[in-house]
N, C-alpha and C positions, 0 to 999 in steps of 0.2 A: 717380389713375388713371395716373400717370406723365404725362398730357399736360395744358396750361392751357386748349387751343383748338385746334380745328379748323385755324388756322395753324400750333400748332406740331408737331399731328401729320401734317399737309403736308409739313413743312421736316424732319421725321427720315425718312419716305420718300425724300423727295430727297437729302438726304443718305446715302442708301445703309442708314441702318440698320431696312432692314426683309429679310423675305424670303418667296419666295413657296413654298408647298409643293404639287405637284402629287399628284392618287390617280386609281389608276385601276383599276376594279377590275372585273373580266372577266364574274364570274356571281353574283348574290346569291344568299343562300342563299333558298329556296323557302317561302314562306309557309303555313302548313297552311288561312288561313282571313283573308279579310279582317276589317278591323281590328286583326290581329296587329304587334307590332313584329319587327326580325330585327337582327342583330348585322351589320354590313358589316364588322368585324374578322375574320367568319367565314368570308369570301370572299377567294376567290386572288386575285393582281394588286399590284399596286403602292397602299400599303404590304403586304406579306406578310402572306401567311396567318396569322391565332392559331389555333396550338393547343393553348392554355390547358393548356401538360403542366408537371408539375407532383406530386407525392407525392400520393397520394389522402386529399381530406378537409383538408388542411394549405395555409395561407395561404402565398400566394406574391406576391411584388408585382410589381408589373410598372410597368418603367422604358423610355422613350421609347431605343431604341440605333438607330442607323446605318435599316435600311428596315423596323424592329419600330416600325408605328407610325407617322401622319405626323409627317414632320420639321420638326423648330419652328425650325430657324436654330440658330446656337451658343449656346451657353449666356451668360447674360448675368452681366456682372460684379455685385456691391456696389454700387448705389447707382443701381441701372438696373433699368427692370422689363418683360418683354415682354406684348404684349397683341394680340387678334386683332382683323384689322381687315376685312376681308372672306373671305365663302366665297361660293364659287361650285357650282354642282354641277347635272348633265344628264346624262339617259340617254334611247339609240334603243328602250328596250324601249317593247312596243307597250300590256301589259298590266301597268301601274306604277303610274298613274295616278290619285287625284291622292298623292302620296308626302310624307311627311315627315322631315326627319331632323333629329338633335340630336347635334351636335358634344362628345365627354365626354373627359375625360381618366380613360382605365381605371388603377383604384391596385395592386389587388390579387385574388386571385380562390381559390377551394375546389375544385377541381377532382375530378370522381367522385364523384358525388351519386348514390348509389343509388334510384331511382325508384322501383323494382318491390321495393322494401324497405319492411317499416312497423315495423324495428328504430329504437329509436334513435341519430342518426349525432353524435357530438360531434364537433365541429373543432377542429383543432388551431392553435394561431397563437403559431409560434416568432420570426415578424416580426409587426410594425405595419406601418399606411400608410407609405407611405416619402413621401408628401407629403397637407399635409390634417390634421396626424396628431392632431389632436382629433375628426376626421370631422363637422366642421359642414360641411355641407351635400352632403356623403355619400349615396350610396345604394346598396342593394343590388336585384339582379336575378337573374333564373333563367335562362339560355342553357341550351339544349336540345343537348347533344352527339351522346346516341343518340337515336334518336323514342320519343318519349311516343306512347302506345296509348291511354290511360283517363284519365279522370277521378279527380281526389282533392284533397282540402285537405292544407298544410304548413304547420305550426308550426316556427317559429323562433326562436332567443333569441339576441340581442345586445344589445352596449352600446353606448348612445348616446354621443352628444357631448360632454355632461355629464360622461360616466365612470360614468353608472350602470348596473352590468350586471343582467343576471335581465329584460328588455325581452322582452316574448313578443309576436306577431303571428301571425295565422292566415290566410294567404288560399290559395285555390283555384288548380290546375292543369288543364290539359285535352291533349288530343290533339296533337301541335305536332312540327314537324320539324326537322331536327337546323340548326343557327343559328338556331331563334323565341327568342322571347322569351317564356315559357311563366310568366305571372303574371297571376292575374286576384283581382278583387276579393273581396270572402266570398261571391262568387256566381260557379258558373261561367260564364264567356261573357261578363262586363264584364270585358273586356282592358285591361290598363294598361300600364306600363314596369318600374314601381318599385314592389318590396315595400311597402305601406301603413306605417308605421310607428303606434306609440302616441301618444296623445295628446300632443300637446304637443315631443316629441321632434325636433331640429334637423338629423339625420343620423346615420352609422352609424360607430364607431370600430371593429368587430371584431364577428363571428359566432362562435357557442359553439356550436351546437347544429342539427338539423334533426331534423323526424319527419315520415313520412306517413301519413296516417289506411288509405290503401288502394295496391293494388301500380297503377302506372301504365305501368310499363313503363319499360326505356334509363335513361340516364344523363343531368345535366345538372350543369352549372358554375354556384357559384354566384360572382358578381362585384359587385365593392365601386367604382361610378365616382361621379365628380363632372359635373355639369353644367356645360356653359360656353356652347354659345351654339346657338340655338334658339328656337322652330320654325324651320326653314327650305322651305320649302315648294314641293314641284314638279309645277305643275299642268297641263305640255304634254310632248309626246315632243316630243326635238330642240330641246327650247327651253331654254338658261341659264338658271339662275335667279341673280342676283349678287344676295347677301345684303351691303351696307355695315353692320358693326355701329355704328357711332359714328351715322349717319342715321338708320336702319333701326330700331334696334331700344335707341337713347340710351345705348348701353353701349360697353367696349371690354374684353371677359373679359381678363382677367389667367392669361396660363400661367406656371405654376412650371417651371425649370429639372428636367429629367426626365422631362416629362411624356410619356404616353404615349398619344397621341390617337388617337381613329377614331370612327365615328359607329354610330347607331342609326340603324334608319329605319323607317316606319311607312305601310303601303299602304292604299289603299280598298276595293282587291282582293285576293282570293288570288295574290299576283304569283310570279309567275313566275318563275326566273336571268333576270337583266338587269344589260347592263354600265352599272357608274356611274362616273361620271367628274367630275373638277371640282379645285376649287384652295382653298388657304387662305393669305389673307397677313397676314404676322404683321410687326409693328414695336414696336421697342421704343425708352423713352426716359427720361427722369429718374426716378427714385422717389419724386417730391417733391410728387405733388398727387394 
């Protein structure tokens, strides 16, 4: 994990090689429905807005630059590896509560998913993951750009981690506002994050294809992230929550050089625009354990 012990990742803080990343973001996007998740990428403030623009239908990766993104500290040399060591994160909104979010580093994304279409849409993918790039432990999601109206199931074909392509999955959409997170299970109204995959299947290297069984209405993005650290859970207005991941949660994720982070988040309510705010520090140290 780069570190031996709890001393030695003590002594590389103090020695300066760590760094702290601040977000601060002004209005979430609006929830159409508690239990939903929402993209906080999709919201103004510090790190800047995504707007996932891009050729329609055709992969694009997306690389951690200057305020695209939280900033993970400089890129780390050969033989050194960076890893997150605490998030913190709090918001005054009134109606958030209790919130969850999960810290992802976004790879690459489809941008202009015809909704209200039940053509078949193929995708194009003249890149790969620019990091991941076997796609084990990958995943794909649906971000809502224009609002979904209806109800309908989408079939999708990718290739797993493996390299095997022709991978079909089928699950369910529903009514969702422009930044949900518009994926439910083969039934509508079990909201989840992440496309279900096939059996067995370890993550996602590349999407081929989408269809909709019926027109739903607007457009959505589809996005290819990896998980790193999560749940982090906020169950007071006005109140920090400091997630330690080495205490907390026995881990210390590993960010790749490029990476380009920001969070999901997950409400109990139909929540509201509400500023979120909070920190990530990241340290980095040997590559050797």
């Amino acid at each position: 994990m780069g570190f031996r012990g709890v001393y030695e990742l003590a002594s590389r803080e103090n020695e300066g090689a760590c760094h702290q990343s601040f977000f601060h973001k002004t209005g979430s996007p609006v929830l159409a429905a508690s239990g939903m998740w929402g993209d906080l990428s999709q919201a103004p403030g510090t790190p800047r807005f995504n707007a996932y623009s891009g050729s329609p239908l055709e992969a694009t990766q997306m690389v951690g630059v200057g305020n695209f993104g939280l900033y993970a500290g400089e890129a780390v040399p050969g033989g050194f590896s960076k890893h997150i060591a605490e998030v913190s994160v709090s918001s005054p909104g009134a109606t958030f509560f209790p919130a969850n979010f999960l810290l992802c580093d976004y790879l690459m994304f489809y941008p202009l998913v015809d909704m209200d279409s039940t053509d078949f849409q193929p995708l194009d993918n003249p890149v790969g993951l620019p990091r991941y790039a076997t796609g084990e432990g990958v995943y794909a999601t649906l971000v809502t750009s224009v609002a979904q109206t209806a109800t309908g199931n989408v079939t999708m074909t990718y290739t797993n981690s493996a390299g095997t392509t022709g991978r079909t999955v089928t699950f369910s959409v529903g009514v969702a506002n422009t930044g949900n997170v518009n994926v439910n299970g083969a039934v509508a109204g079990q909201r989840t994050i992440f496309v279900p995959l096939q059996a067995g299947d370890r993550g996602v290297q590349s999407v081929q294809s989408v269809q909709l069984n019926a027109s739903c209405g607007g457009f959505a993005t589809l996005v290819l992230v990896k998980p790193l650290a999560g749940p982090i859970i906020m169950r007071e207005q006005n109140t920090v929550q400091e997630t330690h991941l080495w205490k907390d949660r026995a881990s210390l994720p590993k960010v790749e050089n490029g990476a380009c982070l920001n969070f999901f988040f997950l409400s109990g309510v139909a929540a509201a625009s509400s500023v979120v705010r909070g920190h990530v520090t990241f340290v980095w140290g040997l590559n050797d354990g």
